[in-house]
TORMARZA-855175 format. One record per residue: residue number from 1; z, x, y of N, C-alpha, C, O, CB in turn. Coordinates in nm, 2 decimals. Glycine has a CB too. Layout:
> i  nzz  nxx  nyy  cazz  caxx  cayy  czz  cxx  cyy  ozz  oxx  oyy  cbzz  cbxx  cbyy
> NUM  Z  X  Y  Z  X  Y  Z  X  Y  Z  X  Y  Z  X  Y .
...
***
This chain:
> i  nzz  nxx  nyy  cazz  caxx  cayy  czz  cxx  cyy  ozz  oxx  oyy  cbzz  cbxx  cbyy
> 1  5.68  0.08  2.23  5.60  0.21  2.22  5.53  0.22  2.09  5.41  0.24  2.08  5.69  0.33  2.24 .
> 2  5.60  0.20  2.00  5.55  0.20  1.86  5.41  0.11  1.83  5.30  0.16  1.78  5.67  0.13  1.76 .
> 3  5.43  -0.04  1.88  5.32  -0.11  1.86  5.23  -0.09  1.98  5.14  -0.18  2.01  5.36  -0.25  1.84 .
> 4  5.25  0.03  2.06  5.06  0.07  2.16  5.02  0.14  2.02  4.90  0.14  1.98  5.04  0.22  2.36 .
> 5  5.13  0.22  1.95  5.07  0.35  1.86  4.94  0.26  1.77  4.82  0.26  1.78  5.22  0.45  1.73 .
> 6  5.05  0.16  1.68  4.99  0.08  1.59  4.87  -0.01  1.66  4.77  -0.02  1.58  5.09  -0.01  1.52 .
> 7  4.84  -0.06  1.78  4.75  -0.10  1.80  4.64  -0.02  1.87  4.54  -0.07  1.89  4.79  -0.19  1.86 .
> 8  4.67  0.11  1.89  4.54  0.21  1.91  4.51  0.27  1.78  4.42  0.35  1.76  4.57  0.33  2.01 .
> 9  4.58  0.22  1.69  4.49  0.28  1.57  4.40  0.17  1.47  4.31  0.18  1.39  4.59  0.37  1.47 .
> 10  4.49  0.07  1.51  4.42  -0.03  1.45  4.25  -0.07  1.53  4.16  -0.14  1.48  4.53  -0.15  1.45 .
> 11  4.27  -0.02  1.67  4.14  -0.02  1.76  4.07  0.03  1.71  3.97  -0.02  1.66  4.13  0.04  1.88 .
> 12  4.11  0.16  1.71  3.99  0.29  1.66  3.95  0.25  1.55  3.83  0.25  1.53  4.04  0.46  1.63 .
> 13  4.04  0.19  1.44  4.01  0.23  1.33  3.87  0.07  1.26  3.83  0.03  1.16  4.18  0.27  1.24 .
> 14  3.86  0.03  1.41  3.78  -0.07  1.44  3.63  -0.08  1.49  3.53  -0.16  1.48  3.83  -0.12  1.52 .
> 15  3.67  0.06  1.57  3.59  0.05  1.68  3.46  0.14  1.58  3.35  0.11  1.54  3.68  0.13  1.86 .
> 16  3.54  0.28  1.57  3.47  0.39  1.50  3.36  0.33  1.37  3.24  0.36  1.39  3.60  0.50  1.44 .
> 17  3.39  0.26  1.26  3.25  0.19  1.22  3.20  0.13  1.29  3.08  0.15  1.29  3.24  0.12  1.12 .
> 18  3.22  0.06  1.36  3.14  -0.01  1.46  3.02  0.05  1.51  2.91  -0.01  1.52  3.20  -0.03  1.58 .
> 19  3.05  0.20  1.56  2.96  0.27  1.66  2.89  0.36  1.56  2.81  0.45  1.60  3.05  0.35  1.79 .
> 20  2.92  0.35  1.42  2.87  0.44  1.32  2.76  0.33  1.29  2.64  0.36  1.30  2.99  0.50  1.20 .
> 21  2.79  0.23  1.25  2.68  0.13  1.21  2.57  0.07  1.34  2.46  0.06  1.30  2.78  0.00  1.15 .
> 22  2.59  0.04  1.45  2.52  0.02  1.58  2.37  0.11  1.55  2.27  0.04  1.59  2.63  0.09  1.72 .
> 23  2.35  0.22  1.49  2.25  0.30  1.52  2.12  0.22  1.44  2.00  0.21  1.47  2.29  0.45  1.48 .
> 24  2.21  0.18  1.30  2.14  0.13  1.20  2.09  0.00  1.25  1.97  -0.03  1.24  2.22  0.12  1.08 .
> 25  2.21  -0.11  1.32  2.14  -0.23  1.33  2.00  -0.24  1.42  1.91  -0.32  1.41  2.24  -0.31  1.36 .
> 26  2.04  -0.09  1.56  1.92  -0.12  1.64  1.79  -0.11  1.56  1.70  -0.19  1.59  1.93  -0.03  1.75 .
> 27  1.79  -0.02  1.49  1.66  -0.01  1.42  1.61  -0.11  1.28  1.51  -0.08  1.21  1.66  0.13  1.38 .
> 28  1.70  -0.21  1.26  1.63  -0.30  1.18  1.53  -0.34  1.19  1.43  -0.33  1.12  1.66  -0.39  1.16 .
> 29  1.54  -0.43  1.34  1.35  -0.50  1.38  1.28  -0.41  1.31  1.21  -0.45  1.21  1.28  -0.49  1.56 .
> 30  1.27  -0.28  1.35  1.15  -0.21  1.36  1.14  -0.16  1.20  1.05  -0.15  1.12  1.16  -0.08  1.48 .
> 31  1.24  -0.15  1.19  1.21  -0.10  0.99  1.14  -0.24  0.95  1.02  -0.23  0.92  1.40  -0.08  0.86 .
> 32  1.22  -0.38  0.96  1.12  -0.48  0.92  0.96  -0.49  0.94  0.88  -0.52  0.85  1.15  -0.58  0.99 .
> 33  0.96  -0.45  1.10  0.79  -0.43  1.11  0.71  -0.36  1.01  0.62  -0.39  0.94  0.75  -0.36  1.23 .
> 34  0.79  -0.22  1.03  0.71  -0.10  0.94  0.71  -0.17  0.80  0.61  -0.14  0.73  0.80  0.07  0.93 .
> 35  0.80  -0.26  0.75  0.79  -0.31  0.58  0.65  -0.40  0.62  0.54  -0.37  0.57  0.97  -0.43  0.49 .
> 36  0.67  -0.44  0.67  0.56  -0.57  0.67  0.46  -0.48  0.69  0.45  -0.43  0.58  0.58  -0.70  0.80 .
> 37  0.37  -0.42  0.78  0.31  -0.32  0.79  0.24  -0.26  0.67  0.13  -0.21  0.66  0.38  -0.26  0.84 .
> 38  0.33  -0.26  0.58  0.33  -0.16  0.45  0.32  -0.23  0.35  0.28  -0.17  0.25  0.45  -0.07  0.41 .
> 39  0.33  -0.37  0.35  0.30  -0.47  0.22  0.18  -0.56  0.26  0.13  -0.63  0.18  0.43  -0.58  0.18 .
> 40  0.12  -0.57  0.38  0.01  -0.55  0.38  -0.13  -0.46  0.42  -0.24  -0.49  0.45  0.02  -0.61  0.41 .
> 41  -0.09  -0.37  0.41  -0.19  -0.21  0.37  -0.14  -0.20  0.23  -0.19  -0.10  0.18  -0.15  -0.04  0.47 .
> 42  -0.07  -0.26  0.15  -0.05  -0.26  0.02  -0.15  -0.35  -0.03  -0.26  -0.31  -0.08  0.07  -0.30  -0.03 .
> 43  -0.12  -0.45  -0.01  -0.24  -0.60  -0.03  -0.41  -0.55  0.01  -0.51  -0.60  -0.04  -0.18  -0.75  0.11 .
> 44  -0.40  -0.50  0.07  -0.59  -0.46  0.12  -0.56  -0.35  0.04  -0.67  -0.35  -0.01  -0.66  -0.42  0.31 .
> 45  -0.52  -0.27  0.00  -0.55  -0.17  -0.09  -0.61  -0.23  -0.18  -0.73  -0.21  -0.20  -0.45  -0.10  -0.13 .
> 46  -0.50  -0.35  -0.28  -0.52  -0.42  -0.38  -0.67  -0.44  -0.40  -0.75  -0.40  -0.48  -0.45  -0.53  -0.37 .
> 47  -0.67  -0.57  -0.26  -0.81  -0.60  -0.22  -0.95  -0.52  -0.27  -1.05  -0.56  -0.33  -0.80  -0.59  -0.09 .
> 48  -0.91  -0.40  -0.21  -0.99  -0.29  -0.19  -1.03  -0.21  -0.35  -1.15  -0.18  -0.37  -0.91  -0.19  -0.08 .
> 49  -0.94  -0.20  -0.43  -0.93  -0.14  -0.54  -1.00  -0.26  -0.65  -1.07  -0.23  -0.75  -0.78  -0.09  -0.56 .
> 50  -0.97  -0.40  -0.61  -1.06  -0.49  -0.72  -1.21  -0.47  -0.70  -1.29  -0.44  -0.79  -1.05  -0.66  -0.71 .
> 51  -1.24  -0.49  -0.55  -1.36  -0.47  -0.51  -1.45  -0.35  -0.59  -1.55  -0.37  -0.66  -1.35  -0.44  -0.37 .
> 52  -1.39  -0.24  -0.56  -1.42  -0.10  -0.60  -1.47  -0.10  -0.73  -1.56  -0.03  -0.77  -1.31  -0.02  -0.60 .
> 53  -1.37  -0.20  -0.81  -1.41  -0.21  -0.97  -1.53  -0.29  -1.00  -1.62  -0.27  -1.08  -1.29  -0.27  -1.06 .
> 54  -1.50  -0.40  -0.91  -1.63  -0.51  -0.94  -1.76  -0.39  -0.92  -1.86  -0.41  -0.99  -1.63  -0.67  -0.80 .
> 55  -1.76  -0.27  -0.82  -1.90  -0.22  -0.75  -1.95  -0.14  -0.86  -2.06  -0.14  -0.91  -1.89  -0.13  -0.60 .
> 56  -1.78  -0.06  -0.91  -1.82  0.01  -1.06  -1.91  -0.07  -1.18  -2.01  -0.02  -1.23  -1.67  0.03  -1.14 .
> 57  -1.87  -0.18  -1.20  -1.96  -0.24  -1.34  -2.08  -0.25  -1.27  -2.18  -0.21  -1.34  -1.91  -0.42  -1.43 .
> 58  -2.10  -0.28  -1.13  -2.23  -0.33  -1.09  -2.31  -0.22  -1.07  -2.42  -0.24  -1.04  -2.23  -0.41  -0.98 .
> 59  -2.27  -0.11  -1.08  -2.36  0.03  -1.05  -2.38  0.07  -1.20  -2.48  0.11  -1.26  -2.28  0.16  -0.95 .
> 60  -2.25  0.07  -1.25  -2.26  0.07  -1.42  -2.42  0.01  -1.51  -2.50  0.06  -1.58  -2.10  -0.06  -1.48 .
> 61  -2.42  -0.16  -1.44  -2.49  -0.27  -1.51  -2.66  -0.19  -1.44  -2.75  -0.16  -1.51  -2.42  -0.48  -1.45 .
> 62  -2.65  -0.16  -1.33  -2.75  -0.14  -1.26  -2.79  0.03  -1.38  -2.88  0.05  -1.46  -2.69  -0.13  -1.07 .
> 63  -2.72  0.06  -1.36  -2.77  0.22  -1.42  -2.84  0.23  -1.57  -2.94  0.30  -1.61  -2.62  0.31  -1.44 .
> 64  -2.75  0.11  -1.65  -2.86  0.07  -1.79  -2.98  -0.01  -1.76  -3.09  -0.02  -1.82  -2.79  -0.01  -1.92 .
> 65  -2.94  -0.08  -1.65  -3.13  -0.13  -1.65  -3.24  -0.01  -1.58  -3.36  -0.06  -1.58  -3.14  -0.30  -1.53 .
> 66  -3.24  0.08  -1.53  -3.26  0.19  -1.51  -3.29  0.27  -1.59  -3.38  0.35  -1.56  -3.19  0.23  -1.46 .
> 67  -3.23  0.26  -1.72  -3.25  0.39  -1.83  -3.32  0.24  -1.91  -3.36  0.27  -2.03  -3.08  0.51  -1.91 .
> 68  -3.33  0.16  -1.89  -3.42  0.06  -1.96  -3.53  0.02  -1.94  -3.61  -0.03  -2.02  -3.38  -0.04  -1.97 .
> 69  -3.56  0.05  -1.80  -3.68  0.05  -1.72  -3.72  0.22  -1.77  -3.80  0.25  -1.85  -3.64  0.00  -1.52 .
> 70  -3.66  0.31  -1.72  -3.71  0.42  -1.80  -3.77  0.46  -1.93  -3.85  0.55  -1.94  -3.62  0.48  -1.80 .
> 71  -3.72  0.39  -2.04  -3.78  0.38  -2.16  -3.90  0.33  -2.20  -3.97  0.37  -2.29  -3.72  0.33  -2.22 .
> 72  -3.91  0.21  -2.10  -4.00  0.10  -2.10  -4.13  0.19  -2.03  -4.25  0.19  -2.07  -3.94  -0.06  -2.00 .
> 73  -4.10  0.25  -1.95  -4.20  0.35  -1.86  -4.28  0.48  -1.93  -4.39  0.53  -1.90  -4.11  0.42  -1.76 .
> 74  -4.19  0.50  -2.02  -4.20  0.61  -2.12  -4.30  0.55  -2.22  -4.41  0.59  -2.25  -4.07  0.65  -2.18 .
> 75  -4.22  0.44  -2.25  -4.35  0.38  -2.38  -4.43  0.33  -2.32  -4.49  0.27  -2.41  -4.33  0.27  -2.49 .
> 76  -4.49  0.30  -2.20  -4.62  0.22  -2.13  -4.71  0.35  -2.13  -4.82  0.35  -2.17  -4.59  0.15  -1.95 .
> 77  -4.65  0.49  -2.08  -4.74  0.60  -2.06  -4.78  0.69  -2.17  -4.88  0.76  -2.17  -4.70  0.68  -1.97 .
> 78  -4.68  0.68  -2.28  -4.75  0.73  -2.38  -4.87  0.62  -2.48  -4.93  0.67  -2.58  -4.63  0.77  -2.44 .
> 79  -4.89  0.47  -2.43  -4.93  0.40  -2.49  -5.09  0.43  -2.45  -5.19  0.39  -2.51  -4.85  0.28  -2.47 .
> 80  -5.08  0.50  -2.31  -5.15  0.51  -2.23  -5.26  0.66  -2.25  -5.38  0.68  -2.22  -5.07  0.48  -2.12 .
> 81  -5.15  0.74  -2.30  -5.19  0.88  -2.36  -5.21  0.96  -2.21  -5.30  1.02  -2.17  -5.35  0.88  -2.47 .
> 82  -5.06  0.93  -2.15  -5.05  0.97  -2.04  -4.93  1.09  -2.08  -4.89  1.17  -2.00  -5.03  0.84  -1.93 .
***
């Protein structure tokens, strides 16, 4: 009698993490996906954010030849006695 006691507790006391942890393992795949998912929308961010900088200097580079062409315009029309 003693050893059903000891072997139903030693069951439970088996069984019960078992069915506590089960919830977690079903949802690994899918947490994996979602990581993967998320390190690359990390990576095109990256992508996205060098780009962004490269467009900065080039609107930057663009904007002084603009105020250089502007100057240049300025002194042609006053040369002009415009």
């Amino acid at each position: 009698m003693v050893k059903w006691i000891v072997l139903a507790v030693v069951v439970a006391a088996l069984v019960v993490p078992a069915l506590a942890v089960r919830p977690v393992l079903v949802r690994l795949p899918g947490l994996h996906r979602a990581a993967l998912g998320l390190q690359q929308r990390q990576a095109q961010a990256e992508s996205l954010a060098v780009g962004a900088e490269a467009l900065q200097q080039r609107v930057t580079a663009l904007q002084e030849q603009a105020d250089t062409m502007a100057q240049r315009l300025a002194v042609i029309k006053a040369k002009r006695g415009e």
